[in-house]
C-alpha positions in Angstrom: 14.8 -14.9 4.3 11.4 -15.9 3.1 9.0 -18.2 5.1 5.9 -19.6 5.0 3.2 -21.0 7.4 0.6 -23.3 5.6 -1.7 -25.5 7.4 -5.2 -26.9 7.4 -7.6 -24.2 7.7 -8.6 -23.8 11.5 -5.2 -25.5 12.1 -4.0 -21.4 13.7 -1.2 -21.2 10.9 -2.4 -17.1 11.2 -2.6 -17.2 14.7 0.9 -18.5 14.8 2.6 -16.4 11.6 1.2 -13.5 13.1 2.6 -14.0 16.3 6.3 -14.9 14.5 5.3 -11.3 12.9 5.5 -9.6 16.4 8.4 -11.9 18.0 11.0 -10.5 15.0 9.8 -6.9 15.2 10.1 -6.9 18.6 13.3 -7.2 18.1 13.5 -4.3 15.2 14.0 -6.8 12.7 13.1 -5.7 9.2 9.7 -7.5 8.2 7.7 -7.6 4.9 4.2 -9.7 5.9 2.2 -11.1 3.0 -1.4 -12.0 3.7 -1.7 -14.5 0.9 -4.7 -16.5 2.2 -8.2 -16.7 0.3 -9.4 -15.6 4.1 -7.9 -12.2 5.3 -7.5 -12.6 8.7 -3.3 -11.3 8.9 -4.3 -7.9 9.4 -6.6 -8.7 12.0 -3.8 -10.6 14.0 -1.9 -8.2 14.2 -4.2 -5.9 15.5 -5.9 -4.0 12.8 -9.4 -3.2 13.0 -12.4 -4.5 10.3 -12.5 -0.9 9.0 -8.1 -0.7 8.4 -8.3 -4.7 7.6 -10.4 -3.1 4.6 -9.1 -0.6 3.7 -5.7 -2.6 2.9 -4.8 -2.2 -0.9 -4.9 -5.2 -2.6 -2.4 -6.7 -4.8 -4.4 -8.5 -7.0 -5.8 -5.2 -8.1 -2.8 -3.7 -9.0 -1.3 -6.1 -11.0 -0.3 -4.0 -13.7 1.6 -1.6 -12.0 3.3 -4.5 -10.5 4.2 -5.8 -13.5 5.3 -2.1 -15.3 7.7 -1.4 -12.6 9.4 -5.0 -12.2 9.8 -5.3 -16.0 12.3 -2.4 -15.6 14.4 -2.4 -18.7 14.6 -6.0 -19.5 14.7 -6.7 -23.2 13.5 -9.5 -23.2 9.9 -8.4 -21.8 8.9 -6.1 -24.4 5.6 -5.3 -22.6 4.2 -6.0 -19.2 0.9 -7.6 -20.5 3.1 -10.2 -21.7 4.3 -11.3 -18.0 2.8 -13.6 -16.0 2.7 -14.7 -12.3 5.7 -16.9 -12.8 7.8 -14.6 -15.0 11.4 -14.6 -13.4 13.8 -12.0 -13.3 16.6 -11.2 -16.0 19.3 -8.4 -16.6 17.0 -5.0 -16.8 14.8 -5.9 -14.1 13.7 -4.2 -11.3 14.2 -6.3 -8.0 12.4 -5.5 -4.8 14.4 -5.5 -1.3 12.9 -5.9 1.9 14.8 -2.5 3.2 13.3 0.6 0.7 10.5 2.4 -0.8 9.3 1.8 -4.1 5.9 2.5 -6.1 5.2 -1.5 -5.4 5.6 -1.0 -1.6 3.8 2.6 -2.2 1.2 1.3 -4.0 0.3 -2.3 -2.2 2.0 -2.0 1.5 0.9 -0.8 4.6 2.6 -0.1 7.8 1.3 -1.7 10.7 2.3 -0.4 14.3 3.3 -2.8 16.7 4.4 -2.4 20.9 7.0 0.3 21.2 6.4 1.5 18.2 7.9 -1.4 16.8 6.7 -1.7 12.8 5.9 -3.8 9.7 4.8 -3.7 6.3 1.7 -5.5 5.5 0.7 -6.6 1.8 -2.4 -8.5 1.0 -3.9 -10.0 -2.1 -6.9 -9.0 -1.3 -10.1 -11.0 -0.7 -12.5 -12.6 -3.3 -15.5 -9.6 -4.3 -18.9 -10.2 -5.6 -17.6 -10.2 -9.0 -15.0 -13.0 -8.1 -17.6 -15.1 -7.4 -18.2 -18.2 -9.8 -16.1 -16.9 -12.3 -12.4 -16.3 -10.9 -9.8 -18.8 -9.4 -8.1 -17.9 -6.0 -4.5 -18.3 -8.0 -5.3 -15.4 -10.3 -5.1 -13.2 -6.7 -1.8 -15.4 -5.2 -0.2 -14.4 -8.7 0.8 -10.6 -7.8 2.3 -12.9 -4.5 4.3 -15.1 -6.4 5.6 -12.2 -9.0 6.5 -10.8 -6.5 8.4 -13.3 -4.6 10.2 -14.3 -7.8 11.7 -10.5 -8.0 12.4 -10.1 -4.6 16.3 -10.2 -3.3 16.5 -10.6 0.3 19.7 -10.6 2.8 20.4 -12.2 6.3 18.3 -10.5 8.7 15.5 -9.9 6.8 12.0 -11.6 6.8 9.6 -12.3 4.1 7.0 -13.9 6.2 4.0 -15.1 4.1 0.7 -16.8 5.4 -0.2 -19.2 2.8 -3.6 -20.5 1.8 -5.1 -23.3 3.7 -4.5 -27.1 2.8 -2.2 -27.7 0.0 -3.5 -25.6 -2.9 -0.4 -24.0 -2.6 0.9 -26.5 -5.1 -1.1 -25.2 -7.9 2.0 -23.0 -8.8 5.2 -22.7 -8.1 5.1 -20.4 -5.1 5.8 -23.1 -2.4 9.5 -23.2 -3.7 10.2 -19.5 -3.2 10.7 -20.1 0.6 13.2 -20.9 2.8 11.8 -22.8 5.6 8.0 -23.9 5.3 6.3 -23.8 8.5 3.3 -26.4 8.9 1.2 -25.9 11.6 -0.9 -29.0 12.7 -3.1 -29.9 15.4 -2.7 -33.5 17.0 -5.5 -34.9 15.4 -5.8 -37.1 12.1 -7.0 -34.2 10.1 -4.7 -31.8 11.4 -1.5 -34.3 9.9 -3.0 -35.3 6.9 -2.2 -31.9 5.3 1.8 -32.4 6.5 1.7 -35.7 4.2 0.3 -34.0 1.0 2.9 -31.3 1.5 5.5 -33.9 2.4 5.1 -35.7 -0.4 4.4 -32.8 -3.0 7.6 -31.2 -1.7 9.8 -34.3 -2.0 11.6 -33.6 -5.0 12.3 -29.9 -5.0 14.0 -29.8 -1.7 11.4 -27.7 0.4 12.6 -27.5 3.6 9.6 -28.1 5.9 9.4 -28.2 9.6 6.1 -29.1 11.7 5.0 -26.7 13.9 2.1 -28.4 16.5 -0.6 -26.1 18.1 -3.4 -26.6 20.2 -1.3 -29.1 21.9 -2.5 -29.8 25.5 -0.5 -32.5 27.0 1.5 -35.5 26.7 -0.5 -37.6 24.8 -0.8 -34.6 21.9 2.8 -34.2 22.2 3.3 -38.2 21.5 0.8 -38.6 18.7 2.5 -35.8 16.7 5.6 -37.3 17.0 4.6 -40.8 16.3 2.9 -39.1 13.1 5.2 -36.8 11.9 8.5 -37.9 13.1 11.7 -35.6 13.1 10.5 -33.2 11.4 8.4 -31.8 14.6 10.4 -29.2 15.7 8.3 -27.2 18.6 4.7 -27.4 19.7 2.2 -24.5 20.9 0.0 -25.1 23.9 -2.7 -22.8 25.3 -2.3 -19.1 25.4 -4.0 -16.6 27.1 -2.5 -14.1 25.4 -3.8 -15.6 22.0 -7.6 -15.7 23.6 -7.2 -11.9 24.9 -6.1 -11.3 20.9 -8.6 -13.0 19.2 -11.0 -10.4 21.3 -9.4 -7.6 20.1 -7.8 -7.1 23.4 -4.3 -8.0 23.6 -1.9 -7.2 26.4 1.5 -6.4 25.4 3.3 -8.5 23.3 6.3 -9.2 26.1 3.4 -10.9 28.1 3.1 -13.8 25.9 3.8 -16.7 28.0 7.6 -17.6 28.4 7.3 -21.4 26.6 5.4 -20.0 23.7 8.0 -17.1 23.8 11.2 -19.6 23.8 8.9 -21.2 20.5 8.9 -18.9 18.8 12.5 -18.4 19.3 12.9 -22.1 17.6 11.2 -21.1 14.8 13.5 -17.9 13.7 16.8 -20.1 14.6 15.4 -23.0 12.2 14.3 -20.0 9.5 18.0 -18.4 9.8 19.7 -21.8 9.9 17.7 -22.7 6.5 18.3 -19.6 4.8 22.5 -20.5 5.2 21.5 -23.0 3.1 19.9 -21.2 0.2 21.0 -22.4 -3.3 20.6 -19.1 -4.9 21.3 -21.3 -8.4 19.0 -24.0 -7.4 16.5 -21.2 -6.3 16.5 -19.4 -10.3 16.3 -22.7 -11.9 13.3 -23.8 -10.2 11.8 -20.3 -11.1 12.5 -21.2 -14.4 11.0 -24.6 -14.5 8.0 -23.6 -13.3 8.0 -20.7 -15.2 8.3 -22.6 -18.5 5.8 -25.1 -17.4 2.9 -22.2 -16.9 4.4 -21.1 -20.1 3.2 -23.9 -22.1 0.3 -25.0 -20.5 -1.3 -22.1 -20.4 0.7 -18.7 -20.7 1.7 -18.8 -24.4 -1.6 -19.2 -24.8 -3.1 -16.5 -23.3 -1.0 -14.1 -24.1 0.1 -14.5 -27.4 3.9 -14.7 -27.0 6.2 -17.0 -26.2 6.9 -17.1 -22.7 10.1 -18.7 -22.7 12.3 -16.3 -24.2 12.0 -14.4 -21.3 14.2 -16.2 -19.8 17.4 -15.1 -19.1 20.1 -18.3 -19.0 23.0 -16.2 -17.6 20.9 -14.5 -14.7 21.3 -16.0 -11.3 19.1 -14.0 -8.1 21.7 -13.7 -6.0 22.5 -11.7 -2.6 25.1 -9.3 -4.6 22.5 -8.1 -6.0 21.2 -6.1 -3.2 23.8 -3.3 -3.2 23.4 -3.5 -7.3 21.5 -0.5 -8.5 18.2 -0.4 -9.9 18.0 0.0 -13.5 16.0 3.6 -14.9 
């Protein structure tokens, strides 16, 4: 299943996806984190150093490998220049899975070593350079996320975890529909809900399932206003965490001393992720691909390109869980 945490920035949406990280591979669950934040802090979280946080391929940079090896043999893809970040998936492509190795996982992944030798893979899109600057938009990075999202067939048990970028620029493109569940993180304090009620109400009308996920809370009076602000869709709160303050030092204890409430939360969180991705609407799931797809298309895409973006979609495709034990075409 695929989820994200989003969240003002400061709100601790990395603190907290990066602790969700080490809660499921404690358990030897299969994970696939994606650092998809204009700040790269993921790797840091979960406990790599500034000189492996750096060294972390970024996907951004190989986009066109990305592109080669998920255009596969579809037909109607003649050449990877001609895809784009919303480009879905037809007969002839190439699909990632969480479970294998692939020159995309090769090429962009990292493994990162947990307690217990406990493992996951780490992508990033890699942070904005000196040549970035003044002249390149964050979404042209986030694109090599989305692609890759939009090819990617996942079963029960497996986790796509993604930290998003802060506030709601998510909306920009069609990536915040690629998930499951949608974690919010918010603080209790007017700034820290006003991001929830963008997201609310940008996510209204394509069925995003979204859960708020308060942090920093200290006491009743926290735990009160977030509920008076965001209603039922609070489901669990964070308090204070030694553990999280020995972590941000770059000195953190084992992960099975994390204090027992924040322990039982993040235990909320997976039940609500599974409990979401029963629900999937693998149909629903390709058509908004598509919509969004054909709306880069014409706004921009054909455009750039030269080609018409929108025969590249395949009307009888449908991403769907039978296609993990599918084979991969040559």
């Amino acid at each position: 299943m695929k989820i994200a945490f989003v969240g003002k920035g400061g709100s601790g949406k990395t603190t907290l996806s990066s602790l969700f990280i080490r809660h499921l591979a404690a358990g030897r669950t299969p994970v696939l984190a994606v650092d998809a934040d204009i700040n790269q802090h993921l790797g840091a979280a979960l406990g790599l150093d500034e000189a492996e946080s750096a060294a972390l391929p970024a996907m951004g940079a190989r986009l066109p490998l990305i592109k080669e090896y998920l255009r596969g043999a579809n037909p109607r893809i003649p050449a990877a220049e001609t895809m784009i970040k919303t480009t879905p998936p037809g007969q002839g492509s190439r699909l990632l899975r969480v479970v294998e190795d692939n020159p995309v996982y090769e090429a962009c992944a990292r493994p990162v070593r947990l307690d217990d030798d406990a493992s996951v893979r780490l992508m990033v899109t890699g942070p904005f350079t000196d040549a970035d600057l003044g002249v390149a938009c964050y979404h042209s990075k986030v694109g090599a996320v989305e692609l890759c999202l939009n090819h990617l067939v996942d079963g029960p048990g497996e986790y796509v975890v993604v930290d998003m970028t802060a506030g709601s620029d998510s909306f920009a493109s069609g990536m915040f529909t690629r998930f499951d569940m949608t974690f919010l993180v918010a603080e209790p304090t007017r700034k820290g809900v006003s991001v929830y009620r963008q997201y609310k109400e940008y996510a209204r009308d394509f069925g995003v399932a979204l859960k708020v996920v308060g942090n920093k809370v200290q006491g009743d009076d926290d735990l009160d206003f977030l509920r008076a602000e965001v209603g039922e869709d609070l489901l669990v709160t964070f308090g204070h965490s030694d553990w999280v303050r020995a972590m941000e030092k770059g000195r953190p204890p084992r992960f099975e001393l994390l204090e027992e409430a924040n322990r039982r939360a993040l235990e909320t969180l997976r039940g609500a992720a599974d409990a979401s991705y029963e629900r999937r609407d693998w149909r629903r799931y390709t058509r908004q691909m598509v919509h969004f797809h054909l709306k880069n298309a014409e706004s921009w895409g054909n455009a750039k390109t030269g080609a018409d973006l929108a025969a590249q979609v395949d009307p009888s495709f449908v991403l769907d869980e039978h296609l993990l034990a599918a084979p991969q075409p040559v």
